[in-house]
C-alpha positions in Angstrom: 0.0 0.0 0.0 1.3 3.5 -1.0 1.6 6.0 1.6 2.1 9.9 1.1 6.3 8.9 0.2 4.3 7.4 -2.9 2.0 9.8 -4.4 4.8 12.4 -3.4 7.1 10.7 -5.8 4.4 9.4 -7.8 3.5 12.9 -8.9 6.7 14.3 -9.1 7.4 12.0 -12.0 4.0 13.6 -13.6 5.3 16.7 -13.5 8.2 15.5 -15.4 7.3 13.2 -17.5 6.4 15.5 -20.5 10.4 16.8 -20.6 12.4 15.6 -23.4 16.0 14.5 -21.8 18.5 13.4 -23.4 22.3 12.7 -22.1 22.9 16.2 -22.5 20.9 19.5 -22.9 17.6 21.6 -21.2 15.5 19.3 -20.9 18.0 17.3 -18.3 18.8 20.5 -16.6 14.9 21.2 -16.5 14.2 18.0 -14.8 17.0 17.9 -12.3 15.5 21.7 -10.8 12.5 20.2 -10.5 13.8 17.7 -8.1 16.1 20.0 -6.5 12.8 22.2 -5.8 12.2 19.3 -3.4 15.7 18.7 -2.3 17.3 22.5 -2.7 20.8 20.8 -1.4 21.6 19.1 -4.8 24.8 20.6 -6.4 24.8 20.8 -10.3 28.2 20.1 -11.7 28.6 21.0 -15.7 31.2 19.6 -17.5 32.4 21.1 -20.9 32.3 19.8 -24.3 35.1 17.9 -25.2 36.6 16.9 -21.7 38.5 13.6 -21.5 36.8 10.8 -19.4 38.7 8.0 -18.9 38.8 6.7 -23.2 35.5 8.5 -23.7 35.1 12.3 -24.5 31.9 14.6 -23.4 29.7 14.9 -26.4 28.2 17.8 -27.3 25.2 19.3 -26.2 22.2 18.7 -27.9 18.5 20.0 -27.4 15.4 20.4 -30.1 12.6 22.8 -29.8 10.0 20.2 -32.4 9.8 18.7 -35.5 7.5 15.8 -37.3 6.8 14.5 -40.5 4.3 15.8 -42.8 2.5 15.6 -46.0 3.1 18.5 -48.7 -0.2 19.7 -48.0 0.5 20.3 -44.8 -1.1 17.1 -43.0 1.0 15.7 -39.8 1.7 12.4 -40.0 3.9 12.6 -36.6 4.9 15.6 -34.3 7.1 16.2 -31.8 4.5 17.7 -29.8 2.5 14.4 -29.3 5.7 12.4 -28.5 8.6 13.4 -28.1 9.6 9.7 -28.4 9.0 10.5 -32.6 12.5 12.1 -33.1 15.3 9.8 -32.3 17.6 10.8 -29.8 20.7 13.3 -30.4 18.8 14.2 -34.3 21.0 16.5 -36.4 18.8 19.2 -37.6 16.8 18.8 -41.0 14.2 21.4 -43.2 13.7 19.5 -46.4 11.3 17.9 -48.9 12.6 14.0 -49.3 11.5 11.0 -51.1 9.5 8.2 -49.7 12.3 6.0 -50.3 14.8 8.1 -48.6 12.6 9.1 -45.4 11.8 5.2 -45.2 15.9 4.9 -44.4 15.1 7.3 -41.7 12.1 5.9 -40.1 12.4 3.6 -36.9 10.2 1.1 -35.5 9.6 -2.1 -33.5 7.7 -4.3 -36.0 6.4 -6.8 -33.0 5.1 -4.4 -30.6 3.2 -2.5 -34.0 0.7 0.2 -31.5 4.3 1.4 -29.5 6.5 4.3 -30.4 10.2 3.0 -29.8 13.0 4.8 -28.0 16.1 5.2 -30.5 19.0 7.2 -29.9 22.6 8.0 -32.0 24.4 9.4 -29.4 27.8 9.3 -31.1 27.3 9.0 -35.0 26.1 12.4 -36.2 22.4 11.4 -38.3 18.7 11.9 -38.2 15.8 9.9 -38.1 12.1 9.4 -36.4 10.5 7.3 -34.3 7.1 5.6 -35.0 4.6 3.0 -34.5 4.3 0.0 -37.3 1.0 1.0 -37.9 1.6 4.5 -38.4 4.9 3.6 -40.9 2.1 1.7 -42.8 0.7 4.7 -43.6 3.6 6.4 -45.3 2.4 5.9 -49.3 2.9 9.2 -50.5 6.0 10.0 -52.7 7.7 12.9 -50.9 7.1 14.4 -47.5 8.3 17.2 -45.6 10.9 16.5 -42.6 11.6 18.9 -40.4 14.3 18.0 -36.7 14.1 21.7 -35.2 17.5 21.1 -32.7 20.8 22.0 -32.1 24.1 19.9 -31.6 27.4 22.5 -30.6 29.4 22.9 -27.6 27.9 23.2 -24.4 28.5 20.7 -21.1 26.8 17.7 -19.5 25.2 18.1 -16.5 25.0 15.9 -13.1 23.6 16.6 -9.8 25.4 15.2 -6.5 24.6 15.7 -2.6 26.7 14.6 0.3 25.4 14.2 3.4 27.9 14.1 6.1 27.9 11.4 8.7 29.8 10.3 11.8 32.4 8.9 10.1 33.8 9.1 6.4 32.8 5.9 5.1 30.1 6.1 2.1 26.9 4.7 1.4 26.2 5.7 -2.3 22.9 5.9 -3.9 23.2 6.7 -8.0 20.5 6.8 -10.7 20.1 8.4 -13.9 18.0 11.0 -15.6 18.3 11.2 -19.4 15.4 9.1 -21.1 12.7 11.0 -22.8 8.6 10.5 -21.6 9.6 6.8 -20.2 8.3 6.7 -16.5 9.9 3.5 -15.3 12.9 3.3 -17.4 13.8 6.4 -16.4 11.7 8.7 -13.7 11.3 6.1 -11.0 14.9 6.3 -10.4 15.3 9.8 -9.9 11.8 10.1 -7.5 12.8 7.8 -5.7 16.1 9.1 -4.8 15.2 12.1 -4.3 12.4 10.8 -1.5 15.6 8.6 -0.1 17.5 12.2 -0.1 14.7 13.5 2.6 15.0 10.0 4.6 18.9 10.6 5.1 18.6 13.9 6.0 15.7 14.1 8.8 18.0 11.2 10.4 18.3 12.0 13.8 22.0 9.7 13.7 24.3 9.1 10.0 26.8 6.5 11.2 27.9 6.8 7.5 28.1 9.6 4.8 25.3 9.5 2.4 26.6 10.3 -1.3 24.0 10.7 -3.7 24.2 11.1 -7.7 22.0 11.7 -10.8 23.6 11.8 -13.7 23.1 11.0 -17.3 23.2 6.6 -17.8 26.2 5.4 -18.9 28.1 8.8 -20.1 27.6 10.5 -16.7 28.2 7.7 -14.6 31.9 7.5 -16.7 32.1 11.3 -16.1 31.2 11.3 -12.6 33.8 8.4 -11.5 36.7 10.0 -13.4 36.5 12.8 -11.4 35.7 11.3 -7.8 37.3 8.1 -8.3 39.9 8.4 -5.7 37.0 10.1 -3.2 35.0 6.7 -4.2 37.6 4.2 -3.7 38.4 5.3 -0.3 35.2 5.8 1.5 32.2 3.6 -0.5 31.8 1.1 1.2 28.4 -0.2 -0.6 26.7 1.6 -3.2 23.4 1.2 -5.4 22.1 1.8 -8.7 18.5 2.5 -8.6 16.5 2.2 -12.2 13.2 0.8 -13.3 11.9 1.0 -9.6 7.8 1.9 -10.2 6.1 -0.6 -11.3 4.7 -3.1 -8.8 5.2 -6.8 -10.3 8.5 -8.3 -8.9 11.9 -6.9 -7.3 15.0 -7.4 -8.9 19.0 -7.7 -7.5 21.7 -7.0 -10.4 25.0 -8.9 -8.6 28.6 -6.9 -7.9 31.3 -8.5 -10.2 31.8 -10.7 -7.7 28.6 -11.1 -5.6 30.4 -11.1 -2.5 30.2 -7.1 -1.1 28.2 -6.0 1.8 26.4 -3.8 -0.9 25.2 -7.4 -2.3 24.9 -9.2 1.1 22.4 -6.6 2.6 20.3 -6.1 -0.7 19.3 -10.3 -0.8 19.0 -10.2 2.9 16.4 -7.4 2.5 15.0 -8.9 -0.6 14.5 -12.0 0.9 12.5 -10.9 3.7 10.4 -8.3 2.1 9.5 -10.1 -1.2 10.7 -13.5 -0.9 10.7 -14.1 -5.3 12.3 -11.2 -6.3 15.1 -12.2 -9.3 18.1 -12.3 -8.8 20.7 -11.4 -11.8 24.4 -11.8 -11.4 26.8 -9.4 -13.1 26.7 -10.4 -16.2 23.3 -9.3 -16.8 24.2 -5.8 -15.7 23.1 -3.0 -18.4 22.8 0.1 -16.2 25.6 2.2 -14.4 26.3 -0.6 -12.5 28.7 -1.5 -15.3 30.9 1.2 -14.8 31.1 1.2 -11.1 32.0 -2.5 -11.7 34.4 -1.9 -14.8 38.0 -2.7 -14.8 40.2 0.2 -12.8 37.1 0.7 -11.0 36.1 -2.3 -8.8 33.2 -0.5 -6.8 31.0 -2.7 -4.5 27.7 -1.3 -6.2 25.0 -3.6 -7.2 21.2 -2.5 -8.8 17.7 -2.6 -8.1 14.9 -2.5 -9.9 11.3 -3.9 -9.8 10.6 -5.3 -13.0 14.9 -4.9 -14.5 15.3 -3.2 -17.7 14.8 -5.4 -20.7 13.2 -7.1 -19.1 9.4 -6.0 -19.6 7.4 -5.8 -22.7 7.3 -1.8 -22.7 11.0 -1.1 -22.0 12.2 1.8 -24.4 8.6 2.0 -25.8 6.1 4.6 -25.5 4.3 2.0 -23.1 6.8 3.4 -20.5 3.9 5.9 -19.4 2.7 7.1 -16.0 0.1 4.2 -16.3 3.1 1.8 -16.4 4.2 3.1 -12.8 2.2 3.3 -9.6 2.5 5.3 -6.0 2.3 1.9 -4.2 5.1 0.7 -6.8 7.6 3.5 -6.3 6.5 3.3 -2.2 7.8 -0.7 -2.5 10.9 0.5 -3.7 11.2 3.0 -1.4 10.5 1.1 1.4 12.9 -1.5 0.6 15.7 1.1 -0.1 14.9 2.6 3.7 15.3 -1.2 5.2 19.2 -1.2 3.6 19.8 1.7 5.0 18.9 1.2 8.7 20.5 -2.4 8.2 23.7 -0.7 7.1 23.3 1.9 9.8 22.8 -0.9 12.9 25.2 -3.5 11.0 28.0 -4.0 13.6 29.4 -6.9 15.8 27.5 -7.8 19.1 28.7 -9.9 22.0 27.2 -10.9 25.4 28.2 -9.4 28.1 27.6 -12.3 30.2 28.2 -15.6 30.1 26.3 -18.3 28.9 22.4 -17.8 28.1 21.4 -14.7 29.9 18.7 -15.1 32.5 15.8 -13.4 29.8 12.7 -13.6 32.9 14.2 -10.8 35.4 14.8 -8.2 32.4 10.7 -8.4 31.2 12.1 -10.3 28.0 11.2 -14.0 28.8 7.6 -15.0 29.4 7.2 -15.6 33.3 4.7 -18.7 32.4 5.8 -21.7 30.5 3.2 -23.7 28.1 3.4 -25.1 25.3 3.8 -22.5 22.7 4.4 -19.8 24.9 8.3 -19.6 24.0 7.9 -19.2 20.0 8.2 -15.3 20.4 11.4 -15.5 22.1 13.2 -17.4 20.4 14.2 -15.0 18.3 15.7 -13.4 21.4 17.5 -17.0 22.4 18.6 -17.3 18.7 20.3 -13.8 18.7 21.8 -14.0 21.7 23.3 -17.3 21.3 25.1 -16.2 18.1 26.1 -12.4 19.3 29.7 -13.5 20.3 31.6 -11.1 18.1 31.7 -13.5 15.0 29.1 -12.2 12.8 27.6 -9.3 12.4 24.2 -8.3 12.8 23.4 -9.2 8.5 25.0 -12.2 8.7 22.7 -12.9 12.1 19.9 -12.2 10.3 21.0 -15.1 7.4 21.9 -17.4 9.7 18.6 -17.0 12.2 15.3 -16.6 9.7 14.6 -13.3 11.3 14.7 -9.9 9.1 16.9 -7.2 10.2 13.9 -4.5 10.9 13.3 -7.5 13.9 16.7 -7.8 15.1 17.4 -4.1 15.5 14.7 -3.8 17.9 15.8 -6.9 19.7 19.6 -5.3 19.7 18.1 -2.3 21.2 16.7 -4.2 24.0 19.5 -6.4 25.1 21.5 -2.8 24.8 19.1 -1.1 27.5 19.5 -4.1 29.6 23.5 -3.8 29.1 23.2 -7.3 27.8 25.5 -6.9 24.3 28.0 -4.3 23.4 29.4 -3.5 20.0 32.4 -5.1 19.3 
């Protein structure tokens, strides 16, 4: 069930969704103030045209004002205006009259899913083209039409936002999505909403035992960006971080693995998977297509692993104009929320415990043992028994929670007992 964190988010992405992003340009600087109206702390970073990151270079900036397709007498076949999904991605500018034959050598569409405009983009090979449904191409039978791309491709910068939020020590949590897919609303504003609800969380914390480092940037070309110029910042502090994307619809959870699987970034997202939706999927790193593959790229060896509800590709409307508003949910966007909030207070209460006396503690004369024995009557304690009988400094309070059945959410309230009655310390 969505609470108010949902609809917040939920209509934060409405408000959004009609922007046309791109890796670059307006529209991504549009939609990151819009979240920074919610979360004013966010620093905007620009980085020129043209700046070396790592073997890639920043592109140049691109933005477009409309454009369609039309008939000579003046008839729209396809605007901008009704989808901006019609114009691929990156278009170079175009005001002519061309032939069927030629225009059909510009036209994109995916011939299986014949109702759905698809999401193309040509990022780094200068060209133009549209975007359509099957149906619509079908309709092209005239022999010239008019094509207009009204945009710009020149210098400028690429844009990312960042907020660090200090904690008691210097070690890092970081928490990254992306913001640079036009009018999709799971592929690409779940992400960001959802962060930006998580940015709240962190900071109404009454106690950060870790620093909180949060990113949007552009997939893929800002996540490249962003590393080369933090890397040294990331490899000493992170010490689990997590890519966010396709969070807001409400059919499964899914856990894209480290490199290796074996980080306390992956440990505490399947212990909190497990618990609160027992069949999510689970997909190791070689199924990674998000920014997860560049925290996890050779040289850069981050322990940062993804979530997603249903993972990208992985759904019929991925990078179709199906990823709509209708697509995504507030009790969708609140599941991933919820489950982002559970890794952080596991994180945050994930030390070593040992007794402080020996053998099992006498439970009764502390109020945490029932005073009446029957059968039946000892099944709520045995949590208490469990946890106790493994807090002697081996493992910590994650690796508790594997070992006893009992989520972490339970076992930080237990911990918190047994420390009031001076029965555990942190090790």
């Amino acid at each position: 069930m969505a609470t108010d964190n949902g609809r917040v988010m939920y209509d934060l992405a409405a408000r959004m969704f009609p922007l046309c992003r791109s890796i670059t340009g307006n529209g991504f600087r549009e939609s990151l103030e819009m979240i920074r109206e919610v979360v004013p702390d966010i620093k905007v970073h620009e980085v020129p045209t043209g700046t070396p990151v790592f073997d890639w270079t920043v592109p140049k900036e691109w933005n477009i004002r409309g454009g369609g397709i039309y008939r000579l007498n003046g008839d729209k076949v396809i605007d901008f205006r009704d989808s901006n999904l019609h114009i691929i991605g990156y278009s170079l500018p175009i005001d002519e009259v061309v032939s069927r034959e030629e225009l059909l050598e510009h036209v994109y569409t995916q011939p299986d899913q014949p109702d759905w405009i698809p999401y193309v983009t040509s990022y780094y090979k200068e060209r133009w083209g549209f975007c359509m449904s099957e149906n619509q191409k079908q309709t092209l039978t005239d022999d010239e039409y008019h094509v207009v791309i009204d945009s710009t491709l020149e210098d400028g910068s690429l844009t990312y936002g960042e907020l660090i939020i200090p904690g008691e020590t210097a070690d890092e949590i970081l928490i990254t999505t992306y913001l640079c897919h036009p009018s999709m609303a799971n592929d690409e504003l779940s992400g960001p909403v959802v962060v930006a609800e998580l940015m709240k969380y962190v900071m109404q914390m009454e106690r950060r035992r870790y620093t909180y480092r949060f990113v949007i940037n552009p997939e893929t070309i800002g996540a490249i960006t962003y590393i080369s110029r933090n890397l040294a910042a990331l490899r000493q502090h992170v010490k689990a971080g997590f890519v966010l994307s396709c969070v807001g619809d409400d059919r499964t959870y899914s856990y894209i693995a480290t490199k290796y699987g074996d980080t306390l970034a992956d440990r505490v997202m399947q212990n909190v998977l497990h618990y609160h939706y027992p069949g999510y999927k689970k997909y190791s790193f070689l199924d990674r297509g998000s920014d997860e593959r560049q925290y996890g790229a050779a040289g850069v060896n981050l322990p940062v692993c993804g979530l997603c509800r249903s993972k990208y590709t992985q759904y019929p409307e991925y990078h179709t104009s199906a990823d709509n508003m209708d697509l995504i949910s507030p009790e969708g966007l609140q599941g991933a929320y919820d489950v982002m909030v559970k890794v952080i207070r596991a994180l945050e209460h994930n030390d070593h415990y040992t007794m402080t006396v020996c053998c099992e503690p006498q439970l009764g004369k502390r109020g945490l043992y029932p005073t009446i024995s029957y059968k039946g009557s000892h099944d709520d304690v045995n949590v208490i028994r469990d946890f106790t009988a493994y807090a002697d400094g081996r493992y910590d309070l994650i690796g508790i929670s594997d070992l006893i059945g009992a989520p972490t959410d339970a076992l930080i309230a237990l911990k918190e007992k047994l420390l009031q009655h001076s029965l555990i310390k942190v090790v």
